[in-house]
LUMDRENFI-953943 format. One line per 3 residues: their letters; for each residue x, y, z of C-alpha. Coordinates in nm, 4 decimals, decimal comma, m for minus. Example, Ala and Ser with C-alpha at 12.3 -4.5 7.8 and 13.67 -1.06 7.14 Angstrom:
// residues 2
AS> 1,2300:m0,4500:0,7800 ~ 1,3670:m0,1060:0,7140 $
// end
This chain:
// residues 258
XXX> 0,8298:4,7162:m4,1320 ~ 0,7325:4,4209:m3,9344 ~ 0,7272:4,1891:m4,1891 $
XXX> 0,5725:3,9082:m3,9237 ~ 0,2134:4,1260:m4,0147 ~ 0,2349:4,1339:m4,3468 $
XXX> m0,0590:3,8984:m4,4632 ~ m0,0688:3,5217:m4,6055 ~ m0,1651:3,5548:m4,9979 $
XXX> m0,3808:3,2003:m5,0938 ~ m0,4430:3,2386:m5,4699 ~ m0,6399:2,9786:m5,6948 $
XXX> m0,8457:2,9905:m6,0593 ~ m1,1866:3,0466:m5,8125 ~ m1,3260:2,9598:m5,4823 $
XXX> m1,1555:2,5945:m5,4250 ~ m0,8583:2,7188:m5,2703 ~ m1,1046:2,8095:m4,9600 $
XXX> m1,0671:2,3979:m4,8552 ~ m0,6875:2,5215:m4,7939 ~ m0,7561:2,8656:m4,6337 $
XXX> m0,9387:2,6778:m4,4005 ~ m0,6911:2,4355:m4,3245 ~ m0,4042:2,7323:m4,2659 $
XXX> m0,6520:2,9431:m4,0507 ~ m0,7670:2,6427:m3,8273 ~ m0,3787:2,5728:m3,7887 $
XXX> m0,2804:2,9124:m3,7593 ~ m0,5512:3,1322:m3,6421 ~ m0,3128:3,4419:m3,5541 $
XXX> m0,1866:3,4964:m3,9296 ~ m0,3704:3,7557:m4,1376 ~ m0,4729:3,5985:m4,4907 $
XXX> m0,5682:3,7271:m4,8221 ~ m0,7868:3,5028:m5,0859 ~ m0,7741:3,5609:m5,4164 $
XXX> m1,0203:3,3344:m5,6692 ~ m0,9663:3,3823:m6,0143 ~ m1,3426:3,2977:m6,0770 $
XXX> m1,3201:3,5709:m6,3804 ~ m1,1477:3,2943:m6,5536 ~ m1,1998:3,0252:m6,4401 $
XXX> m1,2364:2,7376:m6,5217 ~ m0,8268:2,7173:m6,5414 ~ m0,8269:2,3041:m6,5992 $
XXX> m0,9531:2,3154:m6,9528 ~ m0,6677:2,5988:m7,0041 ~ m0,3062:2,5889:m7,1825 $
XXX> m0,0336:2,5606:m6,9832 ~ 0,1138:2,8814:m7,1679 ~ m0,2305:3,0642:m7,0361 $
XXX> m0,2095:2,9096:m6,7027 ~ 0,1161:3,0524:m6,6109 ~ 0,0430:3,3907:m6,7502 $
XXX> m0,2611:3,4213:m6,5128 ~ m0,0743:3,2965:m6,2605 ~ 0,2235:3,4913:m6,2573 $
XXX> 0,0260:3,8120:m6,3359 ~ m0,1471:3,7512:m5,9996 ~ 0,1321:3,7072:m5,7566 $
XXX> 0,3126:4,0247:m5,9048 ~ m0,0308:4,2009:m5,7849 ~ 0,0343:3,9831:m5,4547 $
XXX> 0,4025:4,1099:m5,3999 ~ 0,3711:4,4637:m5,4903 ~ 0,0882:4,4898:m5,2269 $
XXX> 0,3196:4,3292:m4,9582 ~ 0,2767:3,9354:m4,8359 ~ 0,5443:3,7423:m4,6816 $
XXX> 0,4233:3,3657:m4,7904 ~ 0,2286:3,2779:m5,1139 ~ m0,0122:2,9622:m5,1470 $
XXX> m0,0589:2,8368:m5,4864 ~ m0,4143:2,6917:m5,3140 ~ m0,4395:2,5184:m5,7262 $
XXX> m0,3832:2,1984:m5,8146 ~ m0,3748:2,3126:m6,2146 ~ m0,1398:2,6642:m6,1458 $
XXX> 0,0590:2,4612:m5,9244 ~ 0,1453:2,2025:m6,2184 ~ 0,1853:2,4910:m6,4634 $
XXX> 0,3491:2,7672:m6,2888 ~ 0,5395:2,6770:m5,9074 ~ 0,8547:2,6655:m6,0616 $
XXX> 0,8673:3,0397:m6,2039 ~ 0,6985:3,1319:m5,9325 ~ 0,9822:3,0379:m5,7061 $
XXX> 1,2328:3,1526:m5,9438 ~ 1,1014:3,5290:m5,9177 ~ 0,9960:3,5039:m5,5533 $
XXX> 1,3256:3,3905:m5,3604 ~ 1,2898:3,6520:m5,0881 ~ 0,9207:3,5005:m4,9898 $
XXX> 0,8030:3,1305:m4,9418 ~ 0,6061:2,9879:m5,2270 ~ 0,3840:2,6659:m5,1289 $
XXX> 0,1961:2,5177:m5,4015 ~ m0,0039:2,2167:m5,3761 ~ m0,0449:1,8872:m5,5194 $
XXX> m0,3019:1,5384:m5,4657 ~ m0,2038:1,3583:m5,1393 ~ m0,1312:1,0662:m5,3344 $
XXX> 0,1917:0,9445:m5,0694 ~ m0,0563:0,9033:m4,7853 ~ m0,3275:0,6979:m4,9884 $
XXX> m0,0596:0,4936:m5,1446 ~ 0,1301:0,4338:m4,7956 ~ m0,2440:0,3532:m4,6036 $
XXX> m0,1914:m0,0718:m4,6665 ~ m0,0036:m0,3123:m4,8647 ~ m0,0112:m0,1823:m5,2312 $
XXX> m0,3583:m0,0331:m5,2294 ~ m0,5793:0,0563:m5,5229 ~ m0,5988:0,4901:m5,5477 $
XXX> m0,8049:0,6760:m5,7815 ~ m0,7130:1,0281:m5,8260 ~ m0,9651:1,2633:m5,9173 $
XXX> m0,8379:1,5909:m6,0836 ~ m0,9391:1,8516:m6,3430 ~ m0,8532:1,7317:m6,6995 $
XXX> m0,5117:1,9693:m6,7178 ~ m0,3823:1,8472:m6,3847 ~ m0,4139:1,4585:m6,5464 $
XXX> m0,2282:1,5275:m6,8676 ~ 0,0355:1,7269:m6,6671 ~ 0,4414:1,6185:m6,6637 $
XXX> 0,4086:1,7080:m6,3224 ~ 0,1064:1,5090:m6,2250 ~ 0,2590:1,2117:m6,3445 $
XXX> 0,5772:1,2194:m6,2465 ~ 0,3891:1,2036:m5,9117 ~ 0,1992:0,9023:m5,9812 $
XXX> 0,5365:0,7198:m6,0861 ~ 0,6700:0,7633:m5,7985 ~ 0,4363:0,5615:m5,6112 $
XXX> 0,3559:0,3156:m5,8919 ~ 0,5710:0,0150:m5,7267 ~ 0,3416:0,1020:m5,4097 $
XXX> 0,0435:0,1234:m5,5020 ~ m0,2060:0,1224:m5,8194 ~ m0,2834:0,4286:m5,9124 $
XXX> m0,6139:0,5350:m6,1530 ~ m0,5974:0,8984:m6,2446 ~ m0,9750:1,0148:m6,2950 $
XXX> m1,0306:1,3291:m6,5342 ~ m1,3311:1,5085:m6,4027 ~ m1,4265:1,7707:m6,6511 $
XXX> m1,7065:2,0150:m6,5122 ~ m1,6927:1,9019:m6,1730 ~ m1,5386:2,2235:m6,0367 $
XXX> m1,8077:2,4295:m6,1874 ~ m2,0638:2,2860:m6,0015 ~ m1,8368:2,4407:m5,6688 $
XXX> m1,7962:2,7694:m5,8282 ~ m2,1777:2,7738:m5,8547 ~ m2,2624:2,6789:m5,4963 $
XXX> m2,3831:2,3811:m5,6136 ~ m2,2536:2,1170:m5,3502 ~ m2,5632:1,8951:m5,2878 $
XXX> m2,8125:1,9277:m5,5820 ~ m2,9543:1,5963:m5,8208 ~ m2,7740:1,7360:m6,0494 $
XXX> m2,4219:1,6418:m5,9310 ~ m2,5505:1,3633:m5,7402 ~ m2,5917:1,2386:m6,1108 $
XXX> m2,2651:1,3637:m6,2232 ~ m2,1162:1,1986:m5,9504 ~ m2,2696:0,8842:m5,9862 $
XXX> m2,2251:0,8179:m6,3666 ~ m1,8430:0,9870:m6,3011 ~ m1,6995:0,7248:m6,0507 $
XXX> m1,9439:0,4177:m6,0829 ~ m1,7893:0,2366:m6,3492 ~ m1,4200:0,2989:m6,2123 $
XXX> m1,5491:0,2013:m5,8431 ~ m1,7128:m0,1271:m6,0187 ~ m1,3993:m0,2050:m6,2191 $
XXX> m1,1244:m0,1244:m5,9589 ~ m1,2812:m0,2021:m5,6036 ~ m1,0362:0,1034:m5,4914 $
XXX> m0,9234:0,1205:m5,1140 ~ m0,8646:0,5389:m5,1357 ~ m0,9971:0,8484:m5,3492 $
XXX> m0,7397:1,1592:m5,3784 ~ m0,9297:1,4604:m5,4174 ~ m0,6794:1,6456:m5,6951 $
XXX> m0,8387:1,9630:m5,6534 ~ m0,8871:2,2018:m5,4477 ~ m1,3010:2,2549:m5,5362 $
XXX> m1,3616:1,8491:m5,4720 ~ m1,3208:1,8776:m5,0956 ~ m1,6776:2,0478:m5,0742 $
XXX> m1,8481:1,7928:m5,2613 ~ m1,6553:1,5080:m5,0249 ~ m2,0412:1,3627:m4,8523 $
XXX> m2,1602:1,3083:m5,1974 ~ m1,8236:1,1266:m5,2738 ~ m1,8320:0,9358:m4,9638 $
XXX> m2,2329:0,8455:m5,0458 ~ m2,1458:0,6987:m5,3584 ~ m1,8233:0,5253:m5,2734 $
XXX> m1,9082:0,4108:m4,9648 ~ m1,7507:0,3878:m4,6088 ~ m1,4878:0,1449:m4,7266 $
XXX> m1,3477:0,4086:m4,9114 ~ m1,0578:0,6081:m4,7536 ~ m1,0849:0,9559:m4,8805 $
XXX> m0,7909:1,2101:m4,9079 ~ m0,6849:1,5705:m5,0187 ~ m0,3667:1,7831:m4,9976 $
XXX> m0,5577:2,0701:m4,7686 ~ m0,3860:1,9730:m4,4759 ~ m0,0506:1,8988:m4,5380 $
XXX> 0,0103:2,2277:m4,7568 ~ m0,0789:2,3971:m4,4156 ~ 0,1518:2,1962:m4,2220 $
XXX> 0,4195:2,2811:m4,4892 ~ 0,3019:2,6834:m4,4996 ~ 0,3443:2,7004:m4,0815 $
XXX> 0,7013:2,4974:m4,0999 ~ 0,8541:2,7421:m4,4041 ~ 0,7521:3,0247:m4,1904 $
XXX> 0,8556:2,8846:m3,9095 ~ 1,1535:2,7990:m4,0845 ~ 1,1971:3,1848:m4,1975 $
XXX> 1,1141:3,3874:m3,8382 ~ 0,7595:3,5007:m3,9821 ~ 0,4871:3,3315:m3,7745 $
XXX> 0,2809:3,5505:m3,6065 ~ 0,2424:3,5920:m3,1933 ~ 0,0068:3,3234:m3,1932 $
XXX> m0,1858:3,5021:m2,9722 ~ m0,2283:3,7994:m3,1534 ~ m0,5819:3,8363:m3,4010 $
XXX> m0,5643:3,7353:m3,7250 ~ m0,7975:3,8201:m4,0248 ~ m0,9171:3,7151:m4,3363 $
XXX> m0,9704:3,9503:m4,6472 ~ m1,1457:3,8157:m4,9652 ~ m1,0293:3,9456:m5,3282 $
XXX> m1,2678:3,7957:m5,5644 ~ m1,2347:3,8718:m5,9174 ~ m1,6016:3,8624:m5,9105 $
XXX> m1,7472:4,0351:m5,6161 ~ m2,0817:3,8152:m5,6184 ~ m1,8360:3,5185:m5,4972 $
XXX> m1,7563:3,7150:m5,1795 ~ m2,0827:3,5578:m5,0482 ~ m1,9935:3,2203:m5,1581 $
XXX> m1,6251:3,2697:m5,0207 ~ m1,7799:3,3044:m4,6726 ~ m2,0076:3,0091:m4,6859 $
XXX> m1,7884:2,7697:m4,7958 ~ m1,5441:2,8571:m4,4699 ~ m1,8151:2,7822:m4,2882 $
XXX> m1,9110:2,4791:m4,4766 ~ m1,8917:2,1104:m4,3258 ~ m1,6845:1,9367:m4,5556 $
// end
């Protein structure tokens, strides 16, 4: 078996892991990929961590047994509850989770002010905030619980009053109180709702997410391993919803200007 063929599994609690996908296929258009949205139960932020993992690790046994040579935790909240176990069991494959691009935002001037904007779970996580400490000394760093926020994405909803209001009564206050130089986006949904984020915070406002470098990091452990594919070869893109009605939804959003 050429394992080089074998496909890419992304896996996340619905259809935010799609602002990775896209990331991986636009680096590596060659690779075959397989998406996975747990929109069945989702939302996972408002979750146990106990529950979390068991979802998690539930899925990527489905992933293995079918046959994938890399795994992409494409989940801010299932990275935080479940990447170590995951690369406990799966030694023989790479595991890449994910987590808020906090280095870059807090490395973009002289001890900027971040806010971090992530589902409830991923704020109260050990994990989380272990990150945040180490880049307290270089930079400020809010975190932002944004409860409901990726339910508006799993809906299709990226540019309706509604979460223009959300939005607005969401950051407001911190963006009057803090004057921040950066937003992290700390979840994989928040991407797709960016020009509403950028409309309220304004141009000053550096905006980042983690899309980008877990790509970077996918291509350089396969690299790493002898598994890219012939770059010029065709690649492909198969979507596993847990809810087939999302398969529509999957396909807009990779086509969606975020």
């Amino acid at each position: 078996m050429n394992k080089r063929k074998l496909p890419i599994a992304f896996f996340d609690s619905g259809v935010g892991g799609i602002s990775v996908l896209r990331e991986a296929v636009a680096l590596m258009p060659g690779e075959n990929y397989t998406y996975f949205g747990d929109s069945a139960n989702a939302p996972y932020g408002t979750k146990s961590v106990e529950e979390i993992r068991r979802l998690t690790l539930s899925h990527a046994e489905r992933f293995y047994r079918q046959g994938i040579k890399a795994l992409v935790v494409a989940c801010n909240t299932a990275t935080s509850a479940a990447i170590g176990p995951l690369r406990e069991i799966y030694t023989q494959i790479p595991v890449i989770g994910i987590e808020p691009a906090l280095k870059p935002a807090a490395l973009m001037s002289e001890h900027p002010t971040v806010i971090v904007m992530a589902t409830p779970l991923t704020v109260s996580a050990a994990k989380f905030n272990d990150l945040l400490g180490q880049y307290s000394d270089r930079a400020d760093v809010i975190p932002l619980g944004c409860p409901g926020l990726m339910e508006f994405v799993e809906e299709g909803s990226l540019d309706t009053p509604q979460l223009r209001r959300y939005l607005q009564e969401l950051l407001t206050p911190y963006l009057e109180k803090f004057a921040p130089d950066a937003i992290v986006l700390g979840c994989t949904h928040y991407p797709f709702v960016r020009p509403l984020i950028r409309q309220i915070a304004g141009e000053r406002v550096r905006i980042f997410d983690g899309g980008a470098g877990t790509a970077r990091e996918l291509q350089r452990r396969l690299k790493m391993e002898n598994l890219l594919s012939d770059p010029s070869s065709q690649g492909s893109i198969t979507f596993d919803e847990s809810l087939p009605e999302k398969i529509g939804l999957c396909r807009t959003l990779m086509n969606a200007c975020i």
